[in-house]
N, C-alpha and C positions, 0 to 999 in steps of 0.2 A: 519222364515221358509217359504218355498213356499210349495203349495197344489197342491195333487197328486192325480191327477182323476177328476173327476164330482162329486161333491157331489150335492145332494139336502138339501133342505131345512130344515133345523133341526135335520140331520145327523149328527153321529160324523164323524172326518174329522183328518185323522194325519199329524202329521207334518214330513217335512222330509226337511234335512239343504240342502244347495248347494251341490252336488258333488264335490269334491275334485279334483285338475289337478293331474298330473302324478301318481305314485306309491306312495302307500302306506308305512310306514315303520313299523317296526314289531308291536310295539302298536298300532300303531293306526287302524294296520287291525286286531287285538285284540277287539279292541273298538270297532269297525265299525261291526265285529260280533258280538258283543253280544250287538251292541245298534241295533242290528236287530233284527228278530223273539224272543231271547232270554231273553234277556233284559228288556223288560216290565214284566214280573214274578217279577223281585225284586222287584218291588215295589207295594203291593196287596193294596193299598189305597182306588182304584177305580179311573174314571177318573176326573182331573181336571178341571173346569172353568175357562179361562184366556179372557179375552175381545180384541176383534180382529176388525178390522176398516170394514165398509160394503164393501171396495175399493178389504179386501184380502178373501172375505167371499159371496159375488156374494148377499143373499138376507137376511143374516143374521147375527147381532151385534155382536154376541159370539157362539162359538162352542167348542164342548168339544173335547180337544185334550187327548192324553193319558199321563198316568200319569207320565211316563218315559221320553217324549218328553219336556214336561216342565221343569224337574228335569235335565236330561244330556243333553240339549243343549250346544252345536251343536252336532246334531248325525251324526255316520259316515256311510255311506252305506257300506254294505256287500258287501266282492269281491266273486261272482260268478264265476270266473273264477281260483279262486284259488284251487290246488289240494288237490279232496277230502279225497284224504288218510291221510290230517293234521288234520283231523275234529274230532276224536276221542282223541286223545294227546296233541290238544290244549285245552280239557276246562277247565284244570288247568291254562292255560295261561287267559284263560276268567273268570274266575271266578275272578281270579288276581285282572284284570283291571276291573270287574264289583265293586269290592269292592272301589279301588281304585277311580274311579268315585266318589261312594257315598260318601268317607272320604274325598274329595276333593270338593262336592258340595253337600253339603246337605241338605239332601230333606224336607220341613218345616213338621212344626205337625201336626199329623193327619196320615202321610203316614206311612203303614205299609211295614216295609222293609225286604223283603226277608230272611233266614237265609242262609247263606252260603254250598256249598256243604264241602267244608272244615274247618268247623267253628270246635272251640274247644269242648273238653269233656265239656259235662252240668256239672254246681254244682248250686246244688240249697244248701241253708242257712237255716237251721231251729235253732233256740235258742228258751231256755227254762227261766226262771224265773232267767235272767241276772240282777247283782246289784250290785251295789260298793259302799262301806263306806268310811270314811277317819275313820283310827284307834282311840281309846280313847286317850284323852293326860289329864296326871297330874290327875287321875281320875277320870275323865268326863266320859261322852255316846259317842259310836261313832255317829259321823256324816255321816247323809244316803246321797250319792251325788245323788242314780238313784236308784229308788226302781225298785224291779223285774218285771223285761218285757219280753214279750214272742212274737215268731212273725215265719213267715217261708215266704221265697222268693222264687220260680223260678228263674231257670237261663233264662238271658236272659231281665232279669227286670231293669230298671235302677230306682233308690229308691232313694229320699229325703229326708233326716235327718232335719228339722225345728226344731225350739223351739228358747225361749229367751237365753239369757246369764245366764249362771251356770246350766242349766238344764241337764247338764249330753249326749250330745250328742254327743261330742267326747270322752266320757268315753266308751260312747255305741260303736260307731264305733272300738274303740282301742279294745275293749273286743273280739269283734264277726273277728276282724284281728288275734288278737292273739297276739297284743302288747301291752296292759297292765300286765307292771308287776308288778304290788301294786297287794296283793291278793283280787280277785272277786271272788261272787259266781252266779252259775249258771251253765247253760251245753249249748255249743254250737257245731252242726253237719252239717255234708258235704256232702250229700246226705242220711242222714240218719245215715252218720257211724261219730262217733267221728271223731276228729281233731288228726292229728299223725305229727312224725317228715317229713315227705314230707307233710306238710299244704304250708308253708311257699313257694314251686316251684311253686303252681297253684295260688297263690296270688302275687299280688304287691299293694303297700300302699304309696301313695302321700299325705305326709304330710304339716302342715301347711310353716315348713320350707324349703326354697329355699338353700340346701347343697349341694355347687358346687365347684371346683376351680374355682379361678376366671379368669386364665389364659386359661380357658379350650374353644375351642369355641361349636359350639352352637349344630351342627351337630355330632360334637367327644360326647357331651353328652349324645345327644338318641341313636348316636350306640355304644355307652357301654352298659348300658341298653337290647339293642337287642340281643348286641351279647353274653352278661354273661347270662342273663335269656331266654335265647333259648329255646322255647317246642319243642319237637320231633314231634308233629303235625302240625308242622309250617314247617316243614325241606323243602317244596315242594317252599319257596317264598322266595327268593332273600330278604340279612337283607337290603342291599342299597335302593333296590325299595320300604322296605317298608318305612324305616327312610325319602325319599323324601315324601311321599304319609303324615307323620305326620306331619313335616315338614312346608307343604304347606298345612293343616287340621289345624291346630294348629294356622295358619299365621306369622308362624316366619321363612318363608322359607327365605326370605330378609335380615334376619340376620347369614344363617345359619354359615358363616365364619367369623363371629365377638365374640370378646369374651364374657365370661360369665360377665367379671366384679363384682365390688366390692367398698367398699368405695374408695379404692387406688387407684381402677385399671378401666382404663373407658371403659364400656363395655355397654350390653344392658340395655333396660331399665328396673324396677321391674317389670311392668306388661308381659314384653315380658319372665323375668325371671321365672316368675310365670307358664307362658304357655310350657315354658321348662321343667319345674319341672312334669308337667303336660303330657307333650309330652314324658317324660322318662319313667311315670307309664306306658301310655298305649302301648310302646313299647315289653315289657316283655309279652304281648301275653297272661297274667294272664286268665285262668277263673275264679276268683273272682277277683274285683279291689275295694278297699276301698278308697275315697278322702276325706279329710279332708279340705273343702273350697277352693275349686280349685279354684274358681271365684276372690279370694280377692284379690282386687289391679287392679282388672280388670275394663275397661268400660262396661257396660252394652253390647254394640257390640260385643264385643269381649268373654264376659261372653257367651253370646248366642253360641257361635259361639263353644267355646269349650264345651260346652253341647252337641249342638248338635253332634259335633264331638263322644261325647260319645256316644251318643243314635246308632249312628252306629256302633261302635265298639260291642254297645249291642247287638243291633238285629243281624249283619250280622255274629258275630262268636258264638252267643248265651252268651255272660258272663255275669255274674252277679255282677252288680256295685249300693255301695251307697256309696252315694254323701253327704256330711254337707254341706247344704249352706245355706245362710243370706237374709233372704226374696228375692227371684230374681224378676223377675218382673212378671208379667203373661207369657210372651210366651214363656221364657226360663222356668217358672215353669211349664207348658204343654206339655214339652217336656218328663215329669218324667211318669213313669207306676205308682207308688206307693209313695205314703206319710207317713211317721213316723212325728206325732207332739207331742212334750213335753214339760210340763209345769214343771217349778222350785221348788224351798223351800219346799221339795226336789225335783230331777226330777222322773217326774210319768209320763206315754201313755198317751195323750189324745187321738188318732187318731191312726189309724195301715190298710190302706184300699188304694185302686186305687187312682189316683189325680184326675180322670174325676168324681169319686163320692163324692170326699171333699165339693161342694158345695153344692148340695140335702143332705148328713147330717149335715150341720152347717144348711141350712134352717129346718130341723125335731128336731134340737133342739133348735128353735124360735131365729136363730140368722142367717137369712139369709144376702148375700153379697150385701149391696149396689151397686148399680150404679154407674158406673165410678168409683170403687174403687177396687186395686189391692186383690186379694183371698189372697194369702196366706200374707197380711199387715192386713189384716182383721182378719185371725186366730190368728197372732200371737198378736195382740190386745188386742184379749181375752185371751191369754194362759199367760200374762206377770203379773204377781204378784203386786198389789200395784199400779196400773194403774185405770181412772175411769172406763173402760171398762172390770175390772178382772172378771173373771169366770171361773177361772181355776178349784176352787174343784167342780163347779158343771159340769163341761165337763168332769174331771177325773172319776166323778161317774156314768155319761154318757156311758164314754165309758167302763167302769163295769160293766154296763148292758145289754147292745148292741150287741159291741164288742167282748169285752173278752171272753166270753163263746167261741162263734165258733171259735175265736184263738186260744184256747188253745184245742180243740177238734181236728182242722188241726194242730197244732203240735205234737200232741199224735199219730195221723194218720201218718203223716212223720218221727216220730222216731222209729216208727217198721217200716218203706217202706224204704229197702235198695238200694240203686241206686251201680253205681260203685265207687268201692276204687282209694284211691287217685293215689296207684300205677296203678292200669288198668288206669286211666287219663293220666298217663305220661308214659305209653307202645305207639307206633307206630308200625305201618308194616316195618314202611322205617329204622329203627335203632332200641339195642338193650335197652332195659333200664337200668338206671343210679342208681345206688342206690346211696343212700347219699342226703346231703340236697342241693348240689348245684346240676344246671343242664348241666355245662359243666367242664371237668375235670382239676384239678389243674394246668396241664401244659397250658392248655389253660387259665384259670385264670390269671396266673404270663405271660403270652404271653402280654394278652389286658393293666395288668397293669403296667407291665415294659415300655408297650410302652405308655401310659398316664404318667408316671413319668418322662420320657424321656424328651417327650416336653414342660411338663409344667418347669419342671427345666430348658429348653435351652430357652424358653420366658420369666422366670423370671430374671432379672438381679439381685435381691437379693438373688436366689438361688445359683446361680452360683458367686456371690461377697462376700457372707458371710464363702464359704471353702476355696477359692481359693482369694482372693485381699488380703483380713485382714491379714491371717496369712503370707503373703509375704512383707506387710507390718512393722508387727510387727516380723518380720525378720529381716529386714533392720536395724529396729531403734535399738533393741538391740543388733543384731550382731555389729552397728555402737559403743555404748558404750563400747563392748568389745574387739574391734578391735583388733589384736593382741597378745591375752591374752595365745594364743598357747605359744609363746614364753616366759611368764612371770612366773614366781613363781610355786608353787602347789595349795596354798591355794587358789589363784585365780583364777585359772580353776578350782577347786572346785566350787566355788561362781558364777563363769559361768554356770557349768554343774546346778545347781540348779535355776538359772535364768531360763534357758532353758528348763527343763520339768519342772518347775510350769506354763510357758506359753503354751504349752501342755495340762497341766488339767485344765486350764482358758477357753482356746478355746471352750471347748464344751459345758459350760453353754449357749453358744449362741443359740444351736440349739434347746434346750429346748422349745420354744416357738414355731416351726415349727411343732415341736416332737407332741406337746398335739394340735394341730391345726390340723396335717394332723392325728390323731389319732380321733378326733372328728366326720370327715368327714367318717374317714373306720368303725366308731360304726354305723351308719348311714346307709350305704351302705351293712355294712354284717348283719343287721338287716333286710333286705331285700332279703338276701339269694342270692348277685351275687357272693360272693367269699369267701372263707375263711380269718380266720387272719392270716394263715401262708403264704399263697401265697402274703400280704400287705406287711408282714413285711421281706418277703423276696426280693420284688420287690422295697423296699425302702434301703432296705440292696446294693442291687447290684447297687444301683446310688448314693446313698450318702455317703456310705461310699469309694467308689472309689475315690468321688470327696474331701472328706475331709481327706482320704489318702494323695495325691498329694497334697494338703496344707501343711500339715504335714510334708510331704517333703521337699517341697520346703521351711518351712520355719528352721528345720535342717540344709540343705544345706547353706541357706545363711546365716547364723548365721554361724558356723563350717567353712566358707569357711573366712570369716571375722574374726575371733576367729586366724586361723593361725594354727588348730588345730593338733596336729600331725601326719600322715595317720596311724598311728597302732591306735590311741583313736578313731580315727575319726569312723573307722566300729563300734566298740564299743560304739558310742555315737549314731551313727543313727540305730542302731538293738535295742540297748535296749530303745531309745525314741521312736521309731516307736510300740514296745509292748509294750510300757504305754499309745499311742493313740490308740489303739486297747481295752486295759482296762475300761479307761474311755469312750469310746465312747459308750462299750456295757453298762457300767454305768449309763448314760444320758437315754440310749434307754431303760434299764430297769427304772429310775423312770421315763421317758415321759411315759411307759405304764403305772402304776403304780399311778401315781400323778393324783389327783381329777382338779386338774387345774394348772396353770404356777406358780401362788403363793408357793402352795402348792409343786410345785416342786420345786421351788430353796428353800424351807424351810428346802426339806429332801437333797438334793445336798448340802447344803452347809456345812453338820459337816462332809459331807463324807471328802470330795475335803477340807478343813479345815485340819482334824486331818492325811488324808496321806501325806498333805503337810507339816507338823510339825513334824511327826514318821517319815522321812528318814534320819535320822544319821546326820544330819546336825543341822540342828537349836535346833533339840532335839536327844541327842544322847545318846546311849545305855546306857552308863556308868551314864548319869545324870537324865536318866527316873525313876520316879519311879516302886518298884518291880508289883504294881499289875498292871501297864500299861504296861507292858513289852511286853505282849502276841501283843500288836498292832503293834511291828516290825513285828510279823511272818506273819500280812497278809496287810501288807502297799507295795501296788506295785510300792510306791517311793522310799520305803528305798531299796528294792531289785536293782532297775535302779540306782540309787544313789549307792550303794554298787559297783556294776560291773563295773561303769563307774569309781569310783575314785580308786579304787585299780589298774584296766588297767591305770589311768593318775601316779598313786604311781610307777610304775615299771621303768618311766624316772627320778626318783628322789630317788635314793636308800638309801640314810640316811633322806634326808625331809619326804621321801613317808611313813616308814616305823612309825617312830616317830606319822604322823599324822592320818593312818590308828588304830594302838593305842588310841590317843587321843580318834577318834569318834566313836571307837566299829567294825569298819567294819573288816572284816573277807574274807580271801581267798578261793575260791573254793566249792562257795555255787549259783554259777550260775545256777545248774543243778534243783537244791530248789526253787531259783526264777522264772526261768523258769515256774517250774511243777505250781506254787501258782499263776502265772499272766494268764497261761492258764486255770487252772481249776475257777480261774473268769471269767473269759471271756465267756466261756461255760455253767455256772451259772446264772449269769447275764441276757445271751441269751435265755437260758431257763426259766426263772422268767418273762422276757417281752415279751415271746410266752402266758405265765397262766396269767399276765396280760393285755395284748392284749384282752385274749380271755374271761375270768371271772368277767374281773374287770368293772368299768365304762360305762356301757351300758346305753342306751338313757332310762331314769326313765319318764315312763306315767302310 
């Protein structure tokens, strides 16, 4: 910085950067205003000391510059000459880029950072005597994991969740999100008013697992994120400007076009993963943000670094964020308002208070912090069960005395003090409000994920080789065994047409694994309230079933065309195989909803696909069934296909044909049967892995 004016001797002095050559462009004469007159407001810290050589300072070692000047170096000068009639209409444009700044350079601890003229609706968090057991087994006691806690936050707070291992502190977090679904007791409110089916729009929740495609890259993942969980109070900022500004807050701007990766697939690294995972919560704009160990897998620098990132996002839009994390080190722990500490067997409060006062009450209760030794390695020292250092019951009884009373007196105070409802949070001037639990509407949903499905399948080459090579494959080779077969015998193009859809209901055990994989990922994600299951599983319908159509096709055609088939069987062989891939496919897709896992699915797949393959008139036929298995012809959608197709191949063989439709039960003029019984599956099916999708298999915390 070069020095503007005369100063004297032990004056403060500001800094102001080089001037800029030619014009400005739009941000930066954005920037350049509001790192003007305006712009030191954000940051109320007071001013900074920074040490400056006597060469730049005329009679004195150090001068205090402002606190703004330290922070957003280099600043830009304000264009004076620009017209003043933009001055009113851009301070949305400045407020923008003042944000932007801070989530890009952020300002260390101690400073207090402005809140935003556009910051989100407050929610402040009060809970009541929260506690979860694990149930009794085999007669026993239940097991207490987190005896009743009580606590209430302002928004705007960014809070600490410590304690050792098993003490119940992502029990606590999950409970006060609203994602535990093991029954807890206790009452948790949002300004005072209970928790309702719009909770879920003003939260987002970063959990311990990194659930991504892996072909997805890095930048397509926070603008999912932005663009499904949209507040209407955000409508005024560009989703791109803000997805850069996380981005490069986050330090994964370097990677933003490489993929996510996976064990298979080489992409970024876990800790860059992690800050992804991280980068997507605080995209959604939440006024409450719950983390569960954002830090882990991280270095220590980078730890800081998305902390800090939070601490802005706290202060400048007002939200209200707690954080689980693993002793950090001091100055990432300085960065936090408030400390939750809990000790184990079971977990019980030791601590519920600011982090700048965690020290003077560990010294008032004769366990002050050593020298040179990290605070909170020091607390959780004593919080750890079984340690020479434990003193855990006698801090819990501590903070029973201390503590407890006034907490639970301000939470009795904030559960009669109503703030606003969730809906007036999510009402705007700029748009109208949304009812329902998601915040952008269904067509918009199936919009963002049809086109996520899009690319990830056209960068997978196992997505695209598993409908489409195989089954043209396994075209060739059995069409090659039957080569001919058009012209041969009846019984034989029987014994073809039956080759030919059992390869049909083979093909779609494959995709079963895909099925409970990308079903994993949408429990995950609509747990979070960006979309529904109907818009997943439509938007998985409209690409994969396309694409394992045209297999399906293709590999009819080239079998049939090798086959030598007749053109009057041939329509009849590829209309009724084409509606038994249509059957099983909605089969597969209703038990990928439905099935606990891939085991579990081919366990229930496989007496399906088994016994329709043995009930169509062939291997097992009418006349040799027995009577109380009979009923399985009326809804086997093999023997129906098998039925159509060999009475159309019987009509070129009038004394063979006749004789062998006899033999094996089949019957004329029941297409219109088979028909109705392969559609009302299909429709069934489809309906059964929508109440699956959406009932079944949900992420158990």
């Amino acid at each position: 910085s070069r020095l503007k004016g005369p100063q004297e001797a032990g004056a403060p002095i500001t800094a102001v950067p080089p001037r800029t050559a030619g014009p400005l462009c739009g941000f930066r004469r954005m920037a350049a205003r509001v790192a003007g007159p305006e712009l030191p407001t954000l940051l109320s810290g007071g001013p900074a000391t920074v040490a400056m050589s006597p060469k730049q300072t005329g009679d004195a070692s150090t001068r205090e510059v402002s606190t703004i000047g330290s922070l957003m170096a280099p600043q830009l000068p304000s264009n004076s000459g620009e017209d003043s009639a933009t001055q009113p209409s851009s301070s949305l444009c400045e407020e923008s880029v003042a944000t932007n700044l801070l989530m890009t350079n952020p300002p260390p601890c101690g400073t207090v950072i402005r809140k935003s003229a556009f910051a989100l609706p407050s929610a402040s968090l009060t809970f009541k005597d929260v506690s979860f057991a694990l149930p009794a087994q085999r007669g026993g006691e239940p097991k207490m994991i987190l005896e009743p806690c009580s606590g209430h936050f302002e928004s705007g707070q960014l809070v600490a969740i410590m304690g050792p291992s098993g003490c119940g502190k992502t029990t606590l977090l999950d409970m006060l999100a609203a994602k535990k679904t093991a029954k807890y007791s206790g009452e948790v409110r949002v300004n005072g008013r209970p928790r309702d089916s719009l909770f879920r729009r003003i939260t987002a929740y970063v959990g311990q697992e990194d659930m991504m495609p892996p072909h997805w890259t890095v930048k397509e993942a926070v603008r999912f994120n932005a663009t499904l969980k949209r507040q209407p109070t955000r409508a005024h900022q560009s989703i791109e400007a803000w997805i850069e500004v996380l981005l490069e807050a986050f330090s994964i701007s370097s990677v933003a076009d490489m993929y996510i990766g996976s064990a298979e697939v080489r992409g970024i690294s876990g800790g860059q993963r992690r800050r992804v995972t991280l980068a997507r919560g605080v995209a959604a704009h939440a006024s409450l943000l719950f983390c569960d160990e954002p830090t882990s897998g991280l270095s220590a620098t980078d730890a800081e670094l998305c902390v800090k990132a939070l601490r802005t996002v706290t202060k400048r839009f007002g939200v209200t964020c707690l954080v689980v994390i693993h002793q950090p080190r001091h100055e990432v722990a300085m960065l936090f308002d408030s400390l939750v500490l809990l000790t184990s067997n079971p977990g019980r409060m030791a601590y519920c208070g600011p982090m700048a006062a965690a020290q003077s009450y560990w010294n008032h209760r004769g366990l002050p912090v050593p020298e040179n030794v990290n605070p909170t390695d020091h607390y959780l020292d004593h919080l750890t069960p079984g340690t020479s250092l434990d003193r855990c019951d006698e801090l819990v009884q501590a903070f029973d005395r201390v503590q407890k009373p006034s907490i639970s007196e301000q939470v009795e105070q904030h559960f009669k003090r109503q703030g606003q409802s969730t809906k007036d949070m999510l009402t705007s001037d700029r748009s109208e409000f949304r009812r329902g639990p998601y915040a952008v509407s269904f067509g918009r949903q199936l919009m963002t994920l049809l086109r996520r499905k899009m690319r990830l399948t056209i960068r997978n080459p196992v997505a695209l080789g598993l409908p489409l090579v195989v089954p043209v494959v396994q075209g060739l080779i059995v069409g090659y065994m039957f080569e001919g077969i058009g012209e041969k015998d009846l019984l034989r193009q029987i014994m073809f047409a039956f080759c030919m859809l059992t390869m049909l209901c083979l093909a779609g055990t494959m995709s079963l694994i895909v099925l409970i994989t990308e079903r994993t990922l949408m429990k995950y994600e609509t747990s979070e309230a960006l979309y529904s299951e109907g818009a997943s599983a439509l938007a998985s319908f409209l690409v994969d079933v396309p694409l394992a159509l045209l297999g399906a096709l293709l590999n009819v055609l080239i079998m049939a065309a090798l086959a030598k088939l007749d053109s009057t069987v041939f329509h009849t062989v590829l209309n009724w195989s084409l509606l038994l891939f249509f059957v099983y496919d909605s089969l597969f897709a209703f038990i990928g909803a439905v099935a606990a896992d891939v085991r579990q699915a081919q366990v229930i797949a496989t007496p399906f696909v088994s016994v329709f393959m043995l009930f169509n008139g062939f291997i097992v036929s009418k006349a040799d069934a027995p009577a109380t298995l009979f009923w399985i012809f009326e809804i086997s959608p093999n023997a129906y296909a098998m039925q159509s197709i060999v009475v159309k191949m019987a009509e070129n063989f009038p004394l063979e044909g006749s004789m062998l439709l006899k033999k094996f039960g089949y019957q004329e003029s029941e297409d219109r049967k088979g028909l109705t019984v392969l559609i009302s599956m299909i429709v069934l099916l489809r309906v059964g892995q929508q109440l699956g999708l959406k009932y079944l298999n949900d992420i158990r915390r």
